[in-house]
MOPAC internal coordinates of N, CA, C and O (Angstrom, degrees):
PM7 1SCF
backbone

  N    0.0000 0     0.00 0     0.00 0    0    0    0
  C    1.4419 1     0.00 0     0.00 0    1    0    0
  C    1.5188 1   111.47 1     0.00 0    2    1    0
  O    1.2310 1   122.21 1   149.46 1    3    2    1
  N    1.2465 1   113.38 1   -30.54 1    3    2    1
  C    1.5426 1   104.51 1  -175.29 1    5    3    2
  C    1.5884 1    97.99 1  -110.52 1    6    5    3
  O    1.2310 1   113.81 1   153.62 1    7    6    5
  N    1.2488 1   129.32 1   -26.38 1    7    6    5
  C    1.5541 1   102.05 1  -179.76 1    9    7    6
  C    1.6549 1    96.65 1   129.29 1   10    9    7
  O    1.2310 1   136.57 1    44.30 1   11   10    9
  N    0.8962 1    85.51 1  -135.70 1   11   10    9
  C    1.8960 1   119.16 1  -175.80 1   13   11   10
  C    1.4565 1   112.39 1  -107.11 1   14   13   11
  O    1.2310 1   113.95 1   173.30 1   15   14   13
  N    1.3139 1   129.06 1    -6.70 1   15   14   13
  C    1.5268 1   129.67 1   134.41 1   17   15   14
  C    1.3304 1   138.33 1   -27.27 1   18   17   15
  O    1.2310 1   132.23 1   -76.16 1   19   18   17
  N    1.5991 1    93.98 1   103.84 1   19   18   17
  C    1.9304 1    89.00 1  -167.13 1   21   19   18
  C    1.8659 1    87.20 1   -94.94 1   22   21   19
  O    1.2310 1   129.22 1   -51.57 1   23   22   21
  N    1.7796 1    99.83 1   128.43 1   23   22   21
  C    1.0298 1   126.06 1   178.90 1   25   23   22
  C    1.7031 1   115.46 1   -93.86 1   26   25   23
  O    1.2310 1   113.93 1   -52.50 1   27   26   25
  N    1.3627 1   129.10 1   127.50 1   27   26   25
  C    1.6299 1   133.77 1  -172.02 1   29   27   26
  C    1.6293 1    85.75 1   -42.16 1   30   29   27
  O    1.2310 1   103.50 1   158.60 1   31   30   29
  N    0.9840 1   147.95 1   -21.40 1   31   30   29
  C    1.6747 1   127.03 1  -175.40 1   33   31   30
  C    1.4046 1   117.91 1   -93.83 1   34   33   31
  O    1.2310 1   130.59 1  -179.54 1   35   34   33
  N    1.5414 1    97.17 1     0.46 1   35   34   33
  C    1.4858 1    98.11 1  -172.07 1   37   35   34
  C    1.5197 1   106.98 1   -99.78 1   38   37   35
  O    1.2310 1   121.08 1  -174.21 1   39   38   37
  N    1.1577 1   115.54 1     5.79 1   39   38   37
  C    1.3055 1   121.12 1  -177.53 1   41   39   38
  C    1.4142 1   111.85 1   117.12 1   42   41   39
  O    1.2310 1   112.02 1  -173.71 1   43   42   41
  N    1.2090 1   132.66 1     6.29 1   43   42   41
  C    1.4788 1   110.46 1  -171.97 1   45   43   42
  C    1.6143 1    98.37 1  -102.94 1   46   45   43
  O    1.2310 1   130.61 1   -27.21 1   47   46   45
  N    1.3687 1    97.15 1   152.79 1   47   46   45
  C    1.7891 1   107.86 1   179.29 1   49   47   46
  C    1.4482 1   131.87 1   -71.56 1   50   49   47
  O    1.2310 1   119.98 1   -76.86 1   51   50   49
  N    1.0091 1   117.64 1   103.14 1   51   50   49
  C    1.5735 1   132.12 1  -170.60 1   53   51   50
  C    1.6237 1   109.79 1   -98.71 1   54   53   51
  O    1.2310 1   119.70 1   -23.78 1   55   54   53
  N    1.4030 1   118.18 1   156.22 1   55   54   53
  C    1.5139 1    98.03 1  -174.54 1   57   55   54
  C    1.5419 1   115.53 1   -75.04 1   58   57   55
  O    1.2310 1   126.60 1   160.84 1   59   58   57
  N    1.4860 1   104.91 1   -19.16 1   59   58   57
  C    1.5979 1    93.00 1   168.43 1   61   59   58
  C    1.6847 1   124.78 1   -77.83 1   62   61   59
  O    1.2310 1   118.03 1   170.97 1   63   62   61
  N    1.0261 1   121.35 1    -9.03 1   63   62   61
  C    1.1329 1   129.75 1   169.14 1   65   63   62
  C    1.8766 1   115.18 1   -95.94 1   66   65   63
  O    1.2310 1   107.97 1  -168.47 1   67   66   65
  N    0.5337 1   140.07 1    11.53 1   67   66   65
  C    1.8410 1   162.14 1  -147.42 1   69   67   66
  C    1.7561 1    90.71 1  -108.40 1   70   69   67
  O    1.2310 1   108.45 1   138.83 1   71   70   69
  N    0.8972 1   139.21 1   -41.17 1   71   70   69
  C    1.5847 1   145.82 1  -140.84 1   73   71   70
  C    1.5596 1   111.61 1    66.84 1   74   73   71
  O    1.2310 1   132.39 1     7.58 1   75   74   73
  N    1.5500 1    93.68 1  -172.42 1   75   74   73
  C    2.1448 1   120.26 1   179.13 1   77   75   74
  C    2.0399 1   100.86 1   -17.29 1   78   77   75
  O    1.2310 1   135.23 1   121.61 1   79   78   77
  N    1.3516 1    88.13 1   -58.39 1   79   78   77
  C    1.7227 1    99.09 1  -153.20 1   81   79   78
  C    1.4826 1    91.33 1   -92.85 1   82   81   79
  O    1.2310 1   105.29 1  -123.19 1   83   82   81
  N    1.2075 1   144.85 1    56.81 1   83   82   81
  C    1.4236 1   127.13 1   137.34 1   85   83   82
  C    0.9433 1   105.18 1   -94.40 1   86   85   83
  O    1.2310 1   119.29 1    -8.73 1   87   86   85
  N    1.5523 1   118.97 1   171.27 1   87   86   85
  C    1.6034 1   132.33 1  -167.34 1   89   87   86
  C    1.1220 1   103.55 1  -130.37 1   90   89   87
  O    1.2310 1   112.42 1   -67.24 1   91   90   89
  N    1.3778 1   131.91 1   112.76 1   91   90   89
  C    1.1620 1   134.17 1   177.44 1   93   91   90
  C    1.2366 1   133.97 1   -86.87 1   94   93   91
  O    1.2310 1   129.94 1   177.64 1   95   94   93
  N    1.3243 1    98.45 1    -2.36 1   95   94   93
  C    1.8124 1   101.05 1   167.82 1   97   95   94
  C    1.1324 1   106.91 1   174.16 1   98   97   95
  O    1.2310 1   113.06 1    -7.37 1   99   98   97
  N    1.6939 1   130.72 1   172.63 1   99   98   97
  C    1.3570 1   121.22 1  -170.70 1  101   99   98
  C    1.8781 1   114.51 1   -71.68 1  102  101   99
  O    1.2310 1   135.67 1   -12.01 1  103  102  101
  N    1.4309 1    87.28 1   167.99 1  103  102  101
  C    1.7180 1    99.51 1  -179.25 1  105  103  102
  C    1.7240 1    98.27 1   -75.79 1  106  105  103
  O    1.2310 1   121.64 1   -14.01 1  107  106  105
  N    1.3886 1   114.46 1   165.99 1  107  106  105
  C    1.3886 1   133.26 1   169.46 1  109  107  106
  C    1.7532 1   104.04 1   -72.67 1  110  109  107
  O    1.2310 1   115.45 1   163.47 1  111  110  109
  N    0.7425 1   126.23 1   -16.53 1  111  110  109
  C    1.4934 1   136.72 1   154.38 1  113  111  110
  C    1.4987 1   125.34 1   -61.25 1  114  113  111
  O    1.2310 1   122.51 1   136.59 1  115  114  113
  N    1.1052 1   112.81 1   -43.41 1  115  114  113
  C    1.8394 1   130.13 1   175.57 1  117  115  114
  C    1.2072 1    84.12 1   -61.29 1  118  117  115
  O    1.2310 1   125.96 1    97.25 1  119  118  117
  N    1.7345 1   106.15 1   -82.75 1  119  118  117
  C    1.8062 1   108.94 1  -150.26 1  121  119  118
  C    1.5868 1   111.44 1   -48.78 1  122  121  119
  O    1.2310 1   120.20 1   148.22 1  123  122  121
  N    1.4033 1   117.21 1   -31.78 1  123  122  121
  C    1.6421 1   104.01 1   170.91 1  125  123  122
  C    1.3646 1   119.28 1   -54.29 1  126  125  123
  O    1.2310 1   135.86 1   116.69 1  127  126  125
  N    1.2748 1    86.90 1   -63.31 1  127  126  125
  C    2.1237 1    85.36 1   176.92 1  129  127  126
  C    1.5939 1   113.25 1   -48.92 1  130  129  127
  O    1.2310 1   129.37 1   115.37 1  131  130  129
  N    0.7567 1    99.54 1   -64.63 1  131  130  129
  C    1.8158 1   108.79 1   177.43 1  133  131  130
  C    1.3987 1   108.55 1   -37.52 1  134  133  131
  O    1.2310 1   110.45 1   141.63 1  135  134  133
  N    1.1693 1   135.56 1   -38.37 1  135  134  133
  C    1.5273 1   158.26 1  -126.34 1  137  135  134
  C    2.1493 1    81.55 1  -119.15 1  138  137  135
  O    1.2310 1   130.46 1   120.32 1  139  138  137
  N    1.2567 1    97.44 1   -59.68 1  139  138  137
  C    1.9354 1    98.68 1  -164.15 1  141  139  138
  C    1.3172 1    95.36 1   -96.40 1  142  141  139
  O    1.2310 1   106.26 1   172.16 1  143  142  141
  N    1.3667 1   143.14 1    -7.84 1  143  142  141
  C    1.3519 1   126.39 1   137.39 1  145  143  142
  C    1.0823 1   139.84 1   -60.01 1  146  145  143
  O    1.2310 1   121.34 1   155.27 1  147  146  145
  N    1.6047 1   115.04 1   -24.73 1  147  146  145
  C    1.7085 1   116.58 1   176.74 1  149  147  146
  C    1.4770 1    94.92 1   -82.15 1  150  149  147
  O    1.2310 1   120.66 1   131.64 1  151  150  149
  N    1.5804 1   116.34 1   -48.36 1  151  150  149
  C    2.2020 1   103.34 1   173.23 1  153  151  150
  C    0.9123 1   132.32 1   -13.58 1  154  153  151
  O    1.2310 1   133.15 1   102.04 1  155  154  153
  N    2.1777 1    92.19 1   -77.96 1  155  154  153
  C    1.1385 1   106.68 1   167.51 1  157  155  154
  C    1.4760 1   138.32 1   -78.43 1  158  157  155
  O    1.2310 1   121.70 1  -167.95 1  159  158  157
  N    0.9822 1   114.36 1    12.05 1  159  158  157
  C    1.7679 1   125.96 1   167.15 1  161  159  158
  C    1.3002 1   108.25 1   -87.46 1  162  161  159
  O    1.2310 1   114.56 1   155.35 1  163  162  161
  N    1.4974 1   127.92 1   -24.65 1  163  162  161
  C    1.3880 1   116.26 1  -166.30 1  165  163  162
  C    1.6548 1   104.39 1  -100.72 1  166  165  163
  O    1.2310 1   122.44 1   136.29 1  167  166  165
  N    1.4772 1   112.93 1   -43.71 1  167  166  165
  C    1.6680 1   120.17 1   162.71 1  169  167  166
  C    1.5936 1   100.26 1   -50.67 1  170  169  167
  O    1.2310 1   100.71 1   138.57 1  171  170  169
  N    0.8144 1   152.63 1   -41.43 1  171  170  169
  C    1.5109 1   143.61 1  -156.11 1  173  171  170
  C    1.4571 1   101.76 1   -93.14 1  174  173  171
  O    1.2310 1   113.83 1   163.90 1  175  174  173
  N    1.4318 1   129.29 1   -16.10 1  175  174  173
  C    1.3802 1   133.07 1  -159.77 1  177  175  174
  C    2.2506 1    91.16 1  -118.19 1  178  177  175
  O    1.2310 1   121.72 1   172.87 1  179  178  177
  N    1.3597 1   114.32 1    -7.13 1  179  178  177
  C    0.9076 1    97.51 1   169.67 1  181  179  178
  C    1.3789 1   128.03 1  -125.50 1  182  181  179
  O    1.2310 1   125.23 1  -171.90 1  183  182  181
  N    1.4500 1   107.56 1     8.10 1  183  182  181
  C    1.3197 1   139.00 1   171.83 1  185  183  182
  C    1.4393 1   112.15 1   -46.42 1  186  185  183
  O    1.2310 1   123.52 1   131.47 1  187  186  185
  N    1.3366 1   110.85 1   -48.53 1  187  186  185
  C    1.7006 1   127.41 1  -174.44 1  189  187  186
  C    1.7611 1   119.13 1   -63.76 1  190  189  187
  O    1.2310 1   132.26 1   138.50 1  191  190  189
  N    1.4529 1    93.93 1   -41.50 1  191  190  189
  C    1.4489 1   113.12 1  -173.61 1  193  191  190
  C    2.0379 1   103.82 1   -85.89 1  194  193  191
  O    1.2310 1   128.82 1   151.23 1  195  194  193
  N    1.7943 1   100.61 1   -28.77 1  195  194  193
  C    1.5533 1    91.68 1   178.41 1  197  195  194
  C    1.5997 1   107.40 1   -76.35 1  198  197  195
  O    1.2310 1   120.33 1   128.57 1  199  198  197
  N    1.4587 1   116.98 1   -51.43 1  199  198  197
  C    1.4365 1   111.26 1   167.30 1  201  199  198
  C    1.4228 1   123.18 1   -33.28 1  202  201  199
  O    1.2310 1   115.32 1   103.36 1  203  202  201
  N    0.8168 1   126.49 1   -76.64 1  203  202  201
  C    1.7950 1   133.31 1   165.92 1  205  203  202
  C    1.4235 1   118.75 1   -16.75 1  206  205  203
  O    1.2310 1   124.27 1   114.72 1  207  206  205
  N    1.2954 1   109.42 1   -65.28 1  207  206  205
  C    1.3439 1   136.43 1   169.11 1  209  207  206
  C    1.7282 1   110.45 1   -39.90 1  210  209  207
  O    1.2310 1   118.31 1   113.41 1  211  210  209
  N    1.5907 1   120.82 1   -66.59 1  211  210  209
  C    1.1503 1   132.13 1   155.53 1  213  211  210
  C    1.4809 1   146.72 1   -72.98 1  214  213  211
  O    1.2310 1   124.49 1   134.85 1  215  214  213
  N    1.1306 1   108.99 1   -45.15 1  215  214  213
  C    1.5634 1   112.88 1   150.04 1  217  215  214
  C    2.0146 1    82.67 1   121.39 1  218  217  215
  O    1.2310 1   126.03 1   -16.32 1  219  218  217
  N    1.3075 1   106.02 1   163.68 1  219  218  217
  C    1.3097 1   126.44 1  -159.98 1  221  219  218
  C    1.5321 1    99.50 1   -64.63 1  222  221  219
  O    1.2310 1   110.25 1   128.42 1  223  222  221
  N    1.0167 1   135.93 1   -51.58 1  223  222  221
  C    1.6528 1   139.47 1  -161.46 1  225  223  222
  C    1.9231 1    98.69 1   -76.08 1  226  225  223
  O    1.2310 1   123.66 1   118.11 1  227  226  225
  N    1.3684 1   110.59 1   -61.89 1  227  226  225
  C    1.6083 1   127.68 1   166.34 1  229  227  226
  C    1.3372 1   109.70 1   -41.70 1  230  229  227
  O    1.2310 1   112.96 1   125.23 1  231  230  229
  N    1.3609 1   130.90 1   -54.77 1  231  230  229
  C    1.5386 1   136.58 1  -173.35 1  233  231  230
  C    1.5787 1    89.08 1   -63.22 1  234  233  231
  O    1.2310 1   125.45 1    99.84 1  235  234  233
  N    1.4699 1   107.14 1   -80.16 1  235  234  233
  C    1.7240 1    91.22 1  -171.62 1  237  235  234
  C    1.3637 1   132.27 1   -68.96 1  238  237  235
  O    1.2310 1   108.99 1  -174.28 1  239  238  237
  N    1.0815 1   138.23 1     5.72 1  239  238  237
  C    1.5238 1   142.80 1   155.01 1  241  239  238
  C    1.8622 1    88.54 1   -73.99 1  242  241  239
  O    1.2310 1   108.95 1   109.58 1  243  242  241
  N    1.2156 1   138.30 1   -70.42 1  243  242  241
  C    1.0446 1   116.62 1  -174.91 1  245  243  242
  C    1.4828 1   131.39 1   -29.13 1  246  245  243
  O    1.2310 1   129.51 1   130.10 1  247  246  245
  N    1.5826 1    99.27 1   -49.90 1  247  246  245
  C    1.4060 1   111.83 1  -154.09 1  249  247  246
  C    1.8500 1    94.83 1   -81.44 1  250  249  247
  O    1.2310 1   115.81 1   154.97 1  251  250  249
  N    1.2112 1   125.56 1   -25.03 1  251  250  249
  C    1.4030 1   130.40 1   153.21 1  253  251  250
  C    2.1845 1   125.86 1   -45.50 1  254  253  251
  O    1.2310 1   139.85 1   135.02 1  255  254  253
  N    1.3456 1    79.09 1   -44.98 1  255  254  253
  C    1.3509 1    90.31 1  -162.68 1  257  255  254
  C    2.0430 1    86.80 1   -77.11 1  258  257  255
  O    1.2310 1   126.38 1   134.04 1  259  258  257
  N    1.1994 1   105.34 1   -45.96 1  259  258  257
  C    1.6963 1    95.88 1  -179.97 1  261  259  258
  C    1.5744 1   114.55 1   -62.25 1  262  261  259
  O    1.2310 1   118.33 1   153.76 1  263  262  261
  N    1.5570 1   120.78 1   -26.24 1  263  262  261
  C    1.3204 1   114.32 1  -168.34 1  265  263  262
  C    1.7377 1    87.64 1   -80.95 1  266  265  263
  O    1.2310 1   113.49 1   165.54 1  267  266  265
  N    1.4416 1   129.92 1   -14.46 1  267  266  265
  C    0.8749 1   105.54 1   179.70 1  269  267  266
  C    1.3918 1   139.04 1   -92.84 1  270  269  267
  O    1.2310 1   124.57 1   162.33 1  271  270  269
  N    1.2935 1   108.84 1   -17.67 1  271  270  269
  C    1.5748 1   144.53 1   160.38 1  273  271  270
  C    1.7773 1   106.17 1   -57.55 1  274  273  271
  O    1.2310 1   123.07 1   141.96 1  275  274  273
  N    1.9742 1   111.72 1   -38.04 1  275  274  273
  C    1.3422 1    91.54 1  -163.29 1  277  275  274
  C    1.5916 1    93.11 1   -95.83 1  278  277  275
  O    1.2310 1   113.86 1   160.67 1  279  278  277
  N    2.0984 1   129.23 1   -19.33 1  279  278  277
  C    1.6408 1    92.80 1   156.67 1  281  279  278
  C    0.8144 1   119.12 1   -37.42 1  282  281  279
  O    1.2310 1   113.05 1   103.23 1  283  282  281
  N    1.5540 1   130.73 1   -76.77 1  283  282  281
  C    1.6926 1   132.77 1  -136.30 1  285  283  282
  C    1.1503 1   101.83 1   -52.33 1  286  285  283
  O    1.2310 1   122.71 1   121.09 1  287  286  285
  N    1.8176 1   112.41 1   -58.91 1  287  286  285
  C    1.9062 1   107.27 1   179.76 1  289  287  286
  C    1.8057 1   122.87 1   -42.18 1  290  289  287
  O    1.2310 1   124.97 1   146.90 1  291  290  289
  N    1.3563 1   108.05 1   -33.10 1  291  290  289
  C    1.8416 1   114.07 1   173.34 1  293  291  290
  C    1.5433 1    97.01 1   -79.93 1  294  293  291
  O    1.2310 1   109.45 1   167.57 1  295  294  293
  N    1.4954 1   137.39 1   -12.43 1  295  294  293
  C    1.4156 1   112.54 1   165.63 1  297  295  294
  C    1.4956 1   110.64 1   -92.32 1  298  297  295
  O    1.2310 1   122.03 1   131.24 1  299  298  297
  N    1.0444 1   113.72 1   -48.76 1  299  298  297
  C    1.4124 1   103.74 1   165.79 1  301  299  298
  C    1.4609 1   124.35 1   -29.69 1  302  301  299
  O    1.2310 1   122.99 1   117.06 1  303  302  301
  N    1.5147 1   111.88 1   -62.94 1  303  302  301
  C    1.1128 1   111.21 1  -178.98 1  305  303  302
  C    1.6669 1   129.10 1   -45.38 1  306  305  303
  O    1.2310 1   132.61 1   131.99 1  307  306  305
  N    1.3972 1    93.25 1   -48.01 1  307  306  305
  C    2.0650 1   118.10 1   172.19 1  309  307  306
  C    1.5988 1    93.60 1   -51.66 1  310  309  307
  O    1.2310 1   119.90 1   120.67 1  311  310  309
  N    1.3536 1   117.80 1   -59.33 1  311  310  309
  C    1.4368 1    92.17 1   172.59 1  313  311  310
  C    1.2164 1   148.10 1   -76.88 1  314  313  311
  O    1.2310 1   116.76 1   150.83 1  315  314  313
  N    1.0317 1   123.77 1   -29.17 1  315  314  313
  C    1.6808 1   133.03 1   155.00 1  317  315  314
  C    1.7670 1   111.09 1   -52.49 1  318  317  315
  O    1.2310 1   128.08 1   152.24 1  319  318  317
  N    1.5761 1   102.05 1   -27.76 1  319  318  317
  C    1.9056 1    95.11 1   161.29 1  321  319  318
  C    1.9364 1    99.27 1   -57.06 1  322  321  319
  O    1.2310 1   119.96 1   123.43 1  323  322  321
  N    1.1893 1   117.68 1   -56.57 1  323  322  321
  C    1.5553 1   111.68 1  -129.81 1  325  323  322
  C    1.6014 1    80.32 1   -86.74 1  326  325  323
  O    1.2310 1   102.08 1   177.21 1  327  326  325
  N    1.0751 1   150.37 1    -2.79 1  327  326  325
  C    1.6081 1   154.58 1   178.41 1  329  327  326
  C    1.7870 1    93.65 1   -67.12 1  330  329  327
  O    1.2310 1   120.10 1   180.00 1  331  330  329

């Protein structure tokens, strides 16, 4: 019915079939890094084009005024956790 499709029953290794020690997916450790590498990969890749765009004095008053907008939003947030 399916062809030339090797099906997990036909023998091929799946992680539930693997035994004790397969790993079924990444640690909560990966996805952070992974997670603050795509952030910071994409701010760092658009940094060049916002400077340009604005000019040296404008770019960094911006980039001030956003670091300052994005504390308050992470305190806010910490507090609406502990609510």
């Amino acid at each position: 019915m399916y062809g030339s499709v090797s099906l997990p029953s036909q023998g091929r290794e799946t992680p539930t079939n693997m035994g004790p020690k397969a790993k079924k997916g990444s640690s909560i450790a990966s996805g952070v890094v992974n997670l603050t590498n795509t952030i910071v990969g994409a701010g760092m890749l658009g940094l060049p084009g916002a400077f340009g765009g604005t000019g040296w004095l404008s770019g960094v008053v911006l980039i001030v005024l956003s670091a300052t907008f994005s504390a308050h939003g992470l305190v806010l947030l910490s507090k609406a956790a502990c609510i």
